[in-house]
Each structure stands twice: as structure tokens, then as C-alpha cells.
ROLO-225663 format. One record per residue: residue number from 1; residue in three letters; x, y, z of N, C-alpha, C in turn. Coordinates in steps of 0.2 Angstrom, whole numbers, always signed. Layout:
BEGIN
nr->NUM	rest->ALA	n_east->X	n_north->Y	n_up->Z	ca_east->X	ca_north->Y	ca_up->Z	c_east->X	c_north->Y	c_up->Z;
...
// end
This chain:
BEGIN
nr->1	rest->UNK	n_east->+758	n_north->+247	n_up->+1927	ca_east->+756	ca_north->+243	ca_up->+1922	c_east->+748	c_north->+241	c_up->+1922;
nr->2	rest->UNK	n_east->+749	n_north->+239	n_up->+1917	ca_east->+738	ca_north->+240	ca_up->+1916	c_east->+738	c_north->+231	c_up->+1915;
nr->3	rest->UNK	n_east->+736	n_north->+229	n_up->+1920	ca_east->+734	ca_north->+222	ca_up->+1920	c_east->+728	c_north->+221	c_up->+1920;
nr->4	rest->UNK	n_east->+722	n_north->+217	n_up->+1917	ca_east->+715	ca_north->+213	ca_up->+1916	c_east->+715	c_north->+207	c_up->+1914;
nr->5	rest->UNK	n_east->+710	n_north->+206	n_up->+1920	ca_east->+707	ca_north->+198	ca_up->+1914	c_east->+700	c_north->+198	c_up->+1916;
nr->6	rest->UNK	n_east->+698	n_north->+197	n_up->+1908	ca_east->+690	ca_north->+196	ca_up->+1909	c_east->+688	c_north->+190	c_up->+1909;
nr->7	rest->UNK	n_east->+682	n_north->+191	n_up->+1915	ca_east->+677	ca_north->+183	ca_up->+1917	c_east->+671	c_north->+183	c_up->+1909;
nr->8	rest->UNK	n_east->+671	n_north->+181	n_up->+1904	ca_east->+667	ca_north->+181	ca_up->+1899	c_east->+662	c_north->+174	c_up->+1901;
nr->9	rest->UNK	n_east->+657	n_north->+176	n_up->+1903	ca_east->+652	ca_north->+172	ca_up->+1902	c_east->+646	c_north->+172	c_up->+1896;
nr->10	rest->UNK	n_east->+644	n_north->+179	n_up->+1894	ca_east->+640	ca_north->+181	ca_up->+1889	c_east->+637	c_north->+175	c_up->+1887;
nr->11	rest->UNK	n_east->+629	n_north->+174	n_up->+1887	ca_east->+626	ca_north->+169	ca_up->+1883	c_east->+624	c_north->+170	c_up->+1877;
nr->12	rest->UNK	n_east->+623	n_north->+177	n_up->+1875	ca_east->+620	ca_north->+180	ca_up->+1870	c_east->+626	c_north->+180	c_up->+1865;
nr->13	rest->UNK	n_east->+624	n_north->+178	n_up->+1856	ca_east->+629	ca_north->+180	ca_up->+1852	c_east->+627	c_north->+188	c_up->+1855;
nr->14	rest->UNK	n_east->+625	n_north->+191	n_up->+1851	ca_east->+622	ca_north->+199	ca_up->+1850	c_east->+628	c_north->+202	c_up->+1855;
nr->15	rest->UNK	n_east->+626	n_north->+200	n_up->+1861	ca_east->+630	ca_north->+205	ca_up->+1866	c_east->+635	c_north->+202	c_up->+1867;
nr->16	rest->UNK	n_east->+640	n_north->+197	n_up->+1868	ca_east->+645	ca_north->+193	ca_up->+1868	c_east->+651	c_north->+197	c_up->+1862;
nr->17	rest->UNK	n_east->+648	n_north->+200	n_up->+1855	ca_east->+653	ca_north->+201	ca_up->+1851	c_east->+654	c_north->+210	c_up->+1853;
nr->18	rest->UNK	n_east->+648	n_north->+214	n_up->+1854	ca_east->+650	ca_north->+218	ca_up->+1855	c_east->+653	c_north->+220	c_up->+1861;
nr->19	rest->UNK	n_east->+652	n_north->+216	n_up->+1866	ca_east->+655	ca_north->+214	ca_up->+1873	c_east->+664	c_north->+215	c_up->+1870;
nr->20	rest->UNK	n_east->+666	n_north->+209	n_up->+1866	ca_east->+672	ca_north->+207	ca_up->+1866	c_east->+675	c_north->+213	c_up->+1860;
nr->21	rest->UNK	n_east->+670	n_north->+216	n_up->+1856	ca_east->+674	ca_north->+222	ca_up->+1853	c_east->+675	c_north->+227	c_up->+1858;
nr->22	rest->UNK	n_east->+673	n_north->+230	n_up->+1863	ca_east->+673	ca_north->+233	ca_up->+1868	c_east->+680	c_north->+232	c_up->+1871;
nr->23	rest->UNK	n_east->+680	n_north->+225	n_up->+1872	ca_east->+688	ca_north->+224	ca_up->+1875	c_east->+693	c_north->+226	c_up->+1871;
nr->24	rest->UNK	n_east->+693	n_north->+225	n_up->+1864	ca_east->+698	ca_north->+226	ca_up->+1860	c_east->+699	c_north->+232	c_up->+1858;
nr->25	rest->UNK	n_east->+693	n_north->+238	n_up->+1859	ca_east->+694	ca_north->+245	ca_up->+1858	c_east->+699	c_north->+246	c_up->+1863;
nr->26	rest->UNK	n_east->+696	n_north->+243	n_up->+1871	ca_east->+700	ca_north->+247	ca_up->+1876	c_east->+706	c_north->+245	c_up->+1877;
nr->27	rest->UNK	n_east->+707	n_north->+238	n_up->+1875	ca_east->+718	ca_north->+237	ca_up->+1872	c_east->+719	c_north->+241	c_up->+1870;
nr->28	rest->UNK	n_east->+716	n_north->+244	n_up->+1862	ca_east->+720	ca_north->+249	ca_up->+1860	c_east->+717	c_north->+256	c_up->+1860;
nr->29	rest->UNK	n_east->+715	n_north->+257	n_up->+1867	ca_east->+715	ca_north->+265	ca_up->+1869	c_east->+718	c_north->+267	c_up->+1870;
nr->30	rest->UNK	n_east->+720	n_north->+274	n_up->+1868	ca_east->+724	ca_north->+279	ca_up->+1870	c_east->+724	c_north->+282	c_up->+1878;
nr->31	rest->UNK	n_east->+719	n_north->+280	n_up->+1880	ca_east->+721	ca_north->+283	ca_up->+1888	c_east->+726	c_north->+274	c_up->+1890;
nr->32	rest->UNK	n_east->+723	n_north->+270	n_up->+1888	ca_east->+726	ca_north->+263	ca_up->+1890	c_east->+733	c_north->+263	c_up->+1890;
nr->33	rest->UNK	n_east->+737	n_north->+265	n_up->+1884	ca_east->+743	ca_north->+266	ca_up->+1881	c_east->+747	c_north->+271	c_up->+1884;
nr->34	rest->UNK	n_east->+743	n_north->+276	n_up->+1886	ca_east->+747	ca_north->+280	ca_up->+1891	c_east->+750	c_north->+278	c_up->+1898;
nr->35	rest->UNK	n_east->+748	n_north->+274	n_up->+1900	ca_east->+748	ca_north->+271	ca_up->+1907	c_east->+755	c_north->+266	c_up->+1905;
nr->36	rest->UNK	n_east->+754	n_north->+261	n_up->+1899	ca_east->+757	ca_north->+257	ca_up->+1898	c_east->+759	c_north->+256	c_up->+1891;
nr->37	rest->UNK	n_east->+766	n_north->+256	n_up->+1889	ca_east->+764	ca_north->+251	ca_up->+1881	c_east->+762	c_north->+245	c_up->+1880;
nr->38	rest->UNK	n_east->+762	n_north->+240	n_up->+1884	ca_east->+758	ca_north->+234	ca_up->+1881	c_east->+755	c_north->+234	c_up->+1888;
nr->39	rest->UNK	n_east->+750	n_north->+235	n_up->+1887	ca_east->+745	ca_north->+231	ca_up->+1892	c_east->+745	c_north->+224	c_up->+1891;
nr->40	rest->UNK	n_east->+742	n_north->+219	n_up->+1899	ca_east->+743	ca_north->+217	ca_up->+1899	c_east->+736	c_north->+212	c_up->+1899;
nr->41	rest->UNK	n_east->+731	n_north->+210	n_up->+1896	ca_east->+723	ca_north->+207	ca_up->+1894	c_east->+724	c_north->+200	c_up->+1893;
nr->42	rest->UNK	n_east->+718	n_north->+198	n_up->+1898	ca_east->+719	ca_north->+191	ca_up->+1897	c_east->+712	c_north->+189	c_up->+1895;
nr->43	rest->UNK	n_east->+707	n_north->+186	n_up->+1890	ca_east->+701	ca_north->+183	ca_up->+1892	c_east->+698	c_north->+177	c_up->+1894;
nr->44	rest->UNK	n_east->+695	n_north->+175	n_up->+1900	ca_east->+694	ca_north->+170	ca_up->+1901	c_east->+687	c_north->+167	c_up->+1900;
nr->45	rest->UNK	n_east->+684	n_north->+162	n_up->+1893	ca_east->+678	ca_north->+160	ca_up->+1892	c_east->+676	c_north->+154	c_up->+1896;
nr->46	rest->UNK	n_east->+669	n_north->+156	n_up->+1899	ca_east->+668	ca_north->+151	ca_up->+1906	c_east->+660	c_north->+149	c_up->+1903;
nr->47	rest->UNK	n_east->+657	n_north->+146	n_up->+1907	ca_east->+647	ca_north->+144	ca_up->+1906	c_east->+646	c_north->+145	c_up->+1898;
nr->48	rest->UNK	n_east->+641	n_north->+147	n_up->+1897	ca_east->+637	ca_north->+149	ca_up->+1891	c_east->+642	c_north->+151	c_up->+1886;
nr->49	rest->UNK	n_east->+647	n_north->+156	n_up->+1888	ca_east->+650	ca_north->+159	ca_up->+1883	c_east->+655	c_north->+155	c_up->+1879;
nr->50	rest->UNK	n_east->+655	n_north->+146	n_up->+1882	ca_east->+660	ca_north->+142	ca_up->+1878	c_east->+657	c_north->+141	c_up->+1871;
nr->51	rest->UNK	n_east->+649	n_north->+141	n_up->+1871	ca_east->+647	ca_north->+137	ca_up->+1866	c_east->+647	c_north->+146	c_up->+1861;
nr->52	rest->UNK	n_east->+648	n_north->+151	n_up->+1863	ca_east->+648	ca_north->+155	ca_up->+1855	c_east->+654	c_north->+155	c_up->+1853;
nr->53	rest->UNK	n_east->+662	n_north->+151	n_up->+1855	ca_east->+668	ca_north->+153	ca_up->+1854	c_east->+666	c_north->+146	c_up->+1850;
nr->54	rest->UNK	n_east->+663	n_north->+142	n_up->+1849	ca_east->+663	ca_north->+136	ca_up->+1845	c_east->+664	c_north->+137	c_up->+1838;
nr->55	rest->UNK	n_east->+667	n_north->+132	n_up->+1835	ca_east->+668	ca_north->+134	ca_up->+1826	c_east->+660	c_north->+131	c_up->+1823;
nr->56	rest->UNK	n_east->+657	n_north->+128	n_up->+1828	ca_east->+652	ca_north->+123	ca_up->+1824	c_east->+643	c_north->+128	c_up->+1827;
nr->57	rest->UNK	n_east->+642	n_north->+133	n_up->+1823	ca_east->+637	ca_north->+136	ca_up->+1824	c_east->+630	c_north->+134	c_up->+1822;
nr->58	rest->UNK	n_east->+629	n_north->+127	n_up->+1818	ca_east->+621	ca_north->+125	ca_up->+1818	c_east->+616	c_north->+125	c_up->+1822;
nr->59	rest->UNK	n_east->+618	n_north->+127	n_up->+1826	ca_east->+615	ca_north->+125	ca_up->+1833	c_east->+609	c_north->+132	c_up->+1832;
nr->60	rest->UNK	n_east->+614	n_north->+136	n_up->+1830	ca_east->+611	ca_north->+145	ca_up->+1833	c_east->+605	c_north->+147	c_up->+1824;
nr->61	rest->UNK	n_east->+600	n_north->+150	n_up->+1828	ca_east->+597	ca_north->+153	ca_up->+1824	c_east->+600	c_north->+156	c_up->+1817;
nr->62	rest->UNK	n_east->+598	n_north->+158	n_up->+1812	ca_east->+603	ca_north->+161	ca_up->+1806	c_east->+602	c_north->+169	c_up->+1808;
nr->63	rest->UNK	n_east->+597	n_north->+171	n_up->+1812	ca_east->+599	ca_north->+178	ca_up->+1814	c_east->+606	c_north->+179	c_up->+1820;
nr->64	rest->UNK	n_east->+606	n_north->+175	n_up->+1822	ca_east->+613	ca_north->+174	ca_up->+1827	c_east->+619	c_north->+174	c_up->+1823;
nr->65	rest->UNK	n_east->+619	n_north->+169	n_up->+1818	ca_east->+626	ca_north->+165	ca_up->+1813	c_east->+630	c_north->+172	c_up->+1812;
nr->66	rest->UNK	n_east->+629	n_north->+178	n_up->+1812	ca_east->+630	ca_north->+185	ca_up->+1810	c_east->+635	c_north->+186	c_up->+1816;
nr->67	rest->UNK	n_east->+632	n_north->+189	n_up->+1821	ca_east->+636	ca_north->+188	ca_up->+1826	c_east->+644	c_north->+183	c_up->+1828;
nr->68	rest->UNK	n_east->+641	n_north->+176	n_up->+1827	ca_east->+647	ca_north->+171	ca_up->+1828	c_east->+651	c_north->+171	c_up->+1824;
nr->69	rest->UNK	n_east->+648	n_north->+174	n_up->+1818	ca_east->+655	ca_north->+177	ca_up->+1813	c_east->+660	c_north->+182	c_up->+1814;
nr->70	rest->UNK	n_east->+656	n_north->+189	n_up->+1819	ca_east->+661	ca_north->+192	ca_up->+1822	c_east->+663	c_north->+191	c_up->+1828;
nr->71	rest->UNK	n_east->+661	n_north->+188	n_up->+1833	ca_east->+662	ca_north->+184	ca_up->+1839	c_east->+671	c_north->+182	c_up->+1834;
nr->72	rest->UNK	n_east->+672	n_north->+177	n_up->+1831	ca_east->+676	ca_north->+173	ca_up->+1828	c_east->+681	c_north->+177	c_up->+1825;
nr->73	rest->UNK	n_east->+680	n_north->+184	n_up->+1821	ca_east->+683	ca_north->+188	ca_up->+1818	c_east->+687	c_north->+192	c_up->+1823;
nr->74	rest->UNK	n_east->+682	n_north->+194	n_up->+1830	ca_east->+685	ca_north->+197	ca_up->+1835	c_east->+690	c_north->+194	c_up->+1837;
nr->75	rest->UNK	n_east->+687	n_north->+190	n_up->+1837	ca_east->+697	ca_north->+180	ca_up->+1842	c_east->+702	c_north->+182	c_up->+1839;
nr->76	rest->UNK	n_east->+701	n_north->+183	n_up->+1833	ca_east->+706	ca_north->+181	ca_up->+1828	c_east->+711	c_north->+188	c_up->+1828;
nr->77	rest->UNK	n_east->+706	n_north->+194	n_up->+1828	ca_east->+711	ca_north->+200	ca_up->+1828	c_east->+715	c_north->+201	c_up->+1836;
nr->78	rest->UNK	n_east->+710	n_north->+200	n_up->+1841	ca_east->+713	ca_north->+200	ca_up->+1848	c_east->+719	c_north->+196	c_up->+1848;
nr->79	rest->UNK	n_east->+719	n_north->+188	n_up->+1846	ca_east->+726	ca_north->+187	ca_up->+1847	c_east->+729	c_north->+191	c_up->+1844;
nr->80	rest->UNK	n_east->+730	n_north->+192	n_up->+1838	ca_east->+736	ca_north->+195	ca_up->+1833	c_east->+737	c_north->+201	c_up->+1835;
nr->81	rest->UNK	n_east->+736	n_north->+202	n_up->+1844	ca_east->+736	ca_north->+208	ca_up->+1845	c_east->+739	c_north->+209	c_up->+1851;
nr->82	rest->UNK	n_east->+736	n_north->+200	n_up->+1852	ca_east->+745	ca_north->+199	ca_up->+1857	c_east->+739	c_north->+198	c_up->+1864;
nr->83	rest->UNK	n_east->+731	n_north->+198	n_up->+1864	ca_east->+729	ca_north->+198	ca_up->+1869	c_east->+729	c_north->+191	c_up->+1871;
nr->84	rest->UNK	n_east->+730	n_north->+187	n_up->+1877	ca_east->+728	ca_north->+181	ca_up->+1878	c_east->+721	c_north->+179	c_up->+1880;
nr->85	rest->UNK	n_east->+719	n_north->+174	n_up->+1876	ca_east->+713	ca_north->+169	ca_up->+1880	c_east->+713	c_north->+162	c_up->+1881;
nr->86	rest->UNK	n_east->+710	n_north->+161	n_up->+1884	ca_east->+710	ca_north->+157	ca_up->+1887	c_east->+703	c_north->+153	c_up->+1888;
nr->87	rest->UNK	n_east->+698	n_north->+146	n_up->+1889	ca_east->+691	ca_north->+144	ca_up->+1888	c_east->+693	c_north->+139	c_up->+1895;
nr->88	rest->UNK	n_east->+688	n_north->+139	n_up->+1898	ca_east->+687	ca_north->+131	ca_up->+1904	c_east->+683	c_north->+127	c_up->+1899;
nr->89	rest->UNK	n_east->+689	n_north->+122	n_up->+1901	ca_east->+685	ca_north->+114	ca_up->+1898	c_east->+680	c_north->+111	c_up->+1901;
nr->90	rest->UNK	n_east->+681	n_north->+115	n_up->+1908	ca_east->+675	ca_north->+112	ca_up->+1913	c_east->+667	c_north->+113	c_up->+1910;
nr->91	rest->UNK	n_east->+668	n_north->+118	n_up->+1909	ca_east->+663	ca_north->+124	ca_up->+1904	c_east->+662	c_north->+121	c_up->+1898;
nr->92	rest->UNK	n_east->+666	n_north->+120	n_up->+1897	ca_east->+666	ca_north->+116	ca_up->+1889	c_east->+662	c_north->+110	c_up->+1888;
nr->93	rest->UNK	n_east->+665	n_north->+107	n_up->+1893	ca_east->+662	ca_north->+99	ca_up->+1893	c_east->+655	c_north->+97	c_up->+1895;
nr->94	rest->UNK	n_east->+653	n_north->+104	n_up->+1900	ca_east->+647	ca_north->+104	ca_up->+1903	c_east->+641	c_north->+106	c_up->+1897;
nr->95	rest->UNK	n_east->+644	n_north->+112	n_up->+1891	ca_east->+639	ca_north->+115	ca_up->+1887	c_east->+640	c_north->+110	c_up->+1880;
nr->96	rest->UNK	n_east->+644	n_north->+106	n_up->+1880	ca_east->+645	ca_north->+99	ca_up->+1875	c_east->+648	c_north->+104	c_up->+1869;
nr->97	rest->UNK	n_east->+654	n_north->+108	n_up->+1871	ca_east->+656	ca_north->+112	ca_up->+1867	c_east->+663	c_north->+107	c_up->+1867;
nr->98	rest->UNK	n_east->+665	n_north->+103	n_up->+1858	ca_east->+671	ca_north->+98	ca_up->+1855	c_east->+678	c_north->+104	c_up->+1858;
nr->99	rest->UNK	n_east->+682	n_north->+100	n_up->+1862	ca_east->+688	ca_north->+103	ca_up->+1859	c_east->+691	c_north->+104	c_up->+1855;
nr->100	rest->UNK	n_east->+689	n_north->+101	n_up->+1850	ca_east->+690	ca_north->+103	ca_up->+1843	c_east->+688	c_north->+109	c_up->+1838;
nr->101	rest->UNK	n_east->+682	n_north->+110	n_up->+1841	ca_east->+678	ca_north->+117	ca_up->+1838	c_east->+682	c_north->+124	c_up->+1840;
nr->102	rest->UNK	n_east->+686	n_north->+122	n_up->+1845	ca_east->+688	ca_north->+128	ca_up->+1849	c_east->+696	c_north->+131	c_up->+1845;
nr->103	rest->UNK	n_east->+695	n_north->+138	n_up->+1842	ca_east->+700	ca_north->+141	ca_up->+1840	c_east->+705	c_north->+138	c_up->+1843;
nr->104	rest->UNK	n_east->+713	n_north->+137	n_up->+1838	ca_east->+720	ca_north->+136	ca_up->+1841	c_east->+719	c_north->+142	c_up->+1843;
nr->105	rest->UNK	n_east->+719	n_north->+148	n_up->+1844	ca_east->+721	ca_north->+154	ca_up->+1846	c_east->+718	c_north->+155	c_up->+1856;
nr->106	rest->UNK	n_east->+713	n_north->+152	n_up->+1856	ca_east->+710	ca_north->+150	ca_up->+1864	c_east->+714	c_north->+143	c_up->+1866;
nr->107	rest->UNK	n_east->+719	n_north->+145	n_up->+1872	ca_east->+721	ca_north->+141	ca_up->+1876	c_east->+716	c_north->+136	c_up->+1878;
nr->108	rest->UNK	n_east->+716	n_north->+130	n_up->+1880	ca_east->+710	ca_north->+125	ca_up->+1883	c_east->+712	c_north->+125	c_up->+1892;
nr->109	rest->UNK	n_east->+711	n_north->+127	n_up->+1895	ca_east->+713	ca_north->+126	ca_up->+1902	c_east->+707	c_north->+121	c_up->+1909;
nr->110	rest->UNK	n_east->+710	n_north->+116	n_up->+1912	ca_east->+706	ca_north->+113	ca_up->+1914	c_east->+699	c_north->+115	c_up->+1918;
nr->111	rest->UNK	n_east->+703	n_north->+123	n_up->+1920	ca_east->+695	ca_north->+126	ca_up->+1927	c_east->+697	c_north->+133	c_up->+1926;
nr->112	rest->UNK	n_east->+692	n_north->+136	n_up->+1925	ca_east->+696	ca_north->+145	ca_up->+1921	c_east->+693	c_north->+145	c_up->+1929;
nr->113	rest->UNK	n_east->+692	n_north->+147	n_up->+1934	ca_east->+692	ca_north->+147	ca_up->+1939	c_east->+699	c_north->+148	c_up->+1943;
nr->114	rest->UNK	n_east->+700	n_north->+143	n_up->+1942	ca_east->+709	ca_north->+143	ca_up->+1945	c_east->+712	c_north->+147	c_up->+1940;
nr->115	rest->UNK	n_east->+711	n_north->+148	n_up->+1934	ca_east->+715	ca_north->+154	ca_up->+1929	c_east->+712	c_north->+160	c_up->+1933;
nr->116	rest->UNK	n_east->+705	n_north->+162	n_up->+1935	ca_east->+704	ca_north->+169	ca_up->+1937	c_east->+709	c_north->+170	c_up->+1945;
nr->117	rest->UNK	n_east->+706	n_north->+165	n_up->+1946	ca_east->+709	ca_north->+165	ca_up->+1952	c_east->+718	c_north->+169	c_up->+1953;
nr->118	rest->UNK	n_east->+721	n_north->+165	n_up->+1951	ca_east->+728	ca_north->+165	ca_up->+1947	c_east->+731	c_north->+174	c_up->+1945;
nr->119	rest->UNK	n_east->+725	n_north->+174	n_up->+1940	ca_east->+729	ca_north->+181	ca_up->+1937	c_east->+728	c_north->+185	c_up->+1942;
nr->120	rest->UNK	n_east->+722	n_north->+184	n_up->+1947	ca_east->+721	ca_north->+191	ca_up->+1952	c_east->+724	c_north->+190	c_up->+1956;
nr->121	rest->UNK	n_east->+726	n_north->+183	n_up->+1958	ca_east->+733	ca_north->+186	ca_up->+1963	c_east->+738	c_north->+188	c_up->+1960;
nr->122	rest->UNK	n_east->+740	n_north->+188	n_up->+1954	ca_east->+746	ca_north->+192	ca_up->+1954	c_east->+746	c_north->+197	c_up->+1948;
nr->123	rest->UNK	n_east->+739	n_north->+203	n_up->+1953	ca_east->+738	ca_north->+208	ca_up->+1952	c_east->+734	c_north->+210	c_up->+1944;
nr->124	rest->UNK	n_east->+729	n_north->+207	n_up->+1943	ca_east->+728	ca_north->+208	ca_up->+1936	c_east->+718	c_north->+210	c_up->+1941;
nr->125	rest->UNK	n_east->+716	n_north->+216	n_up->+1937	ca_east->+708	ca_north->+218	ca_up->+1938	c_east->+704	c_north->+212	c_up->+1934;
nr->126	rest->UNK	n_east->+700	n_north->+209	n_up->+1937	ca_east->+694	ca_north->+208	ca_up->+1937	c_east->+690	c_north->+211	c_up->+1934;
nr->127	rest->UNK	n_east->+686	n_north->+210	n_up->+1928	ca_east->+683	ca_north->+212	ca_up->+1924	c_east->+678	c_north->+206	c_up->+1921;
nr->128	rest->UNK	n_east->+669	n_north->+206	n_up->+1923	ca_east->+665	ca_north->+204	ca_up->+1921	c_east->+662	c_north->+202	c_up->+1917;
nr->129	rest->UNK	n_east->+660	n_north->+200	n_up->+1911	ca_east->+657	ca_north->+200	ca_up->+1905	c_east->+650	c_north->+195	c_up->+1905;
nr->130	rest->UNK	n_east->+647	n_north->+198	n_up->+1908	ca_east->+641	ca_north->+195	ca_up->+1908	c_east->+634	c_north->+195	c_up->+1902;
// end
């Protein structure tokens, strides 16, 4: 079985969305698929990367808004795709990112640390997103 879960911190829209396209090519890759038919992907949004998963993007330059629209487009296909993710509200609450801004499709979890923690003892790779 093909287990991951990724540590997203990405602070940058720019690299964040191509980052999280990256993820969702290699769910549906064909070497991925051989191994397993459902992989099993988890993403967890931690630090800086809480405030790109925001629905409330004022904040960001209008050369950015571009990105946070596919950052948001990615979420949206990754779930319907059966990936799970997951945001620390720790992270949340420190970068002043509303529980409310935060897609239903993003579980709120109180310390993605104990979620990382968690998935890799039982067996899931470690994957960075920095």
C-alpha cells in the first residue's frame, strides 16, 4: 500500500499551488496506481500555509489572488478525489486564519503535529512541503 501524508507549510501562494498540483498528479500516477488502487494521501496544513487555504484573500497582493484561486480549485478536486486534509488550528489561530474561512472539505484538527505524528506511526511516509 502506498501511504503519505504531507507536512504543508508553503508560505508562498506561487509555490504552495504548484506544490499541492504536484500532490495530486502523483495520486493519480500511473507508477502510484500500480503499487496500489487507492492510495492512501493525507494533507496536513501547518504555519504560514494556513493563511493560503483561507477563503478571505484581501490580505494578498492581486498578483497573488491568482494563485489562491488555484490553491482553492486544487482543495476542491483533491477531496473529490478522496484525498484527505486536514489544517492545525494551532496554526490557524496563531496566523489569525477564521475557522470559518476554512474550506468544509479541510478537517480543523487541534495540533497537526499529533496528526503527523499519528499517520507515521501507522506507517504513512513523511512528505515535506515547504
Amino acid at each position: 500500500d502506498v501511504k503519505v501524508v504531507f507536512d504543508v507549510r508553503a508560505a508562498h501562494a506561487r509555490s504552495a499551488a504548484a506544490q499541492l498540483d504536484l500532490v495530486r498528479r502523483t495520486f493519480k500516477d500511473v507508477n502510484i496506481r500500480q503499487a496500489t488502487t487507492q492510495p492512501q494521501f493525507v494533507v496536513v496544513f501547518a504555519g504560514a500555509a494556513t493563511r493560503l487555504i483561507s477563503s478571505r484573500s484581501e490580505e494578498f497582493p492581486d498578483d497573488q489572488k491568482v494563485y489562491m484561486d488555484k490553491i482553492a480549485a486544487t482543495i476542491s478536486a483533491m477531496a473529490r478525489d478522496g484525498i484527505r486534509m486536514e489544517v492545525c488550528m494551532f496554526a490557524a489561530d496563531m496566523f489569525e486564519v477564521e475557522p470559518t474561512a476554512i474550506p468544509p472539505d479541510i478537517e480543523q484538527v487541534p495540533n497537526g503535529w499529533i496528526s503527523l505524528i499519528g499517520y507515521q506511526s501507522r506507517g504513512y511516509s513523511l512528505v515535506g512541503i515547504y
